[in-house]
C-alpha positions, 0 to 999 in steps of 0.5 A: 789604491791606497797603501793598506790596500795595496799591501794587502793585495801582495800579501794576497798575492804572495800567498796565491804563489805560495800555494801555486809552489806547493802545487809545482813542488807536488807536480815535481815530486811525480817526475822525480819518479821516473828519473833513472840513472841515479846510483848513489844516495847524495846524487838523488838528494842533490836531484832531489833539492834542485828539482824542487828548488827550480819548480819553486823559483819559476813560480816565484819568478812569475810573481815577481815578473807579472804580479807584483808590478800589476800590484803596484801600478792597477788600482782595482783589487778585483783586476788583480784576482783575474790577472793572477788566475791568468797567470 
């Protein structure tokens, strides 16, 4: 795989797991809801920040963990598609 190629197989990458975050952001915001237990405003806002960052980095670790190497090391675009629906 060349290099455009294979840059623009990251790039592709990179926004698939930008769309998968947003999607565990949303999915996140649902639990947050039934959370009890927090009384003041700055505990609900520290929740409320590392809930969404945690949803957000365990997809980013999935690209940087499964995707990205596979990105690097297969030559065929099309086995990177199946490989990141599988992830």
């Amino acid at each position: 795989m060349n290099t455009p190629t294979r840059r623009r197989a990251l790039q592709r990458g990179a926004w698939f797991f930008l769309a998968n975050a947003i999607l565990a952001l949303l999915i996140s915001v649902r639990f947050m809801w039934h959370l009890s237990g927090v009384e003041s405003a700055a505990a609900y806002v520290y929740l409320t920040f590392t809930t969404l960052s945690h949803f957000a980095a365990l997809t980013f670790a999935l690209y940087l963990l499964f995707y990205l190497p596979a990105a690097l090391l297969v030559p065929r675009s099309g086995l990177l598609k199946v490989w990141a629906a599988v992830i």
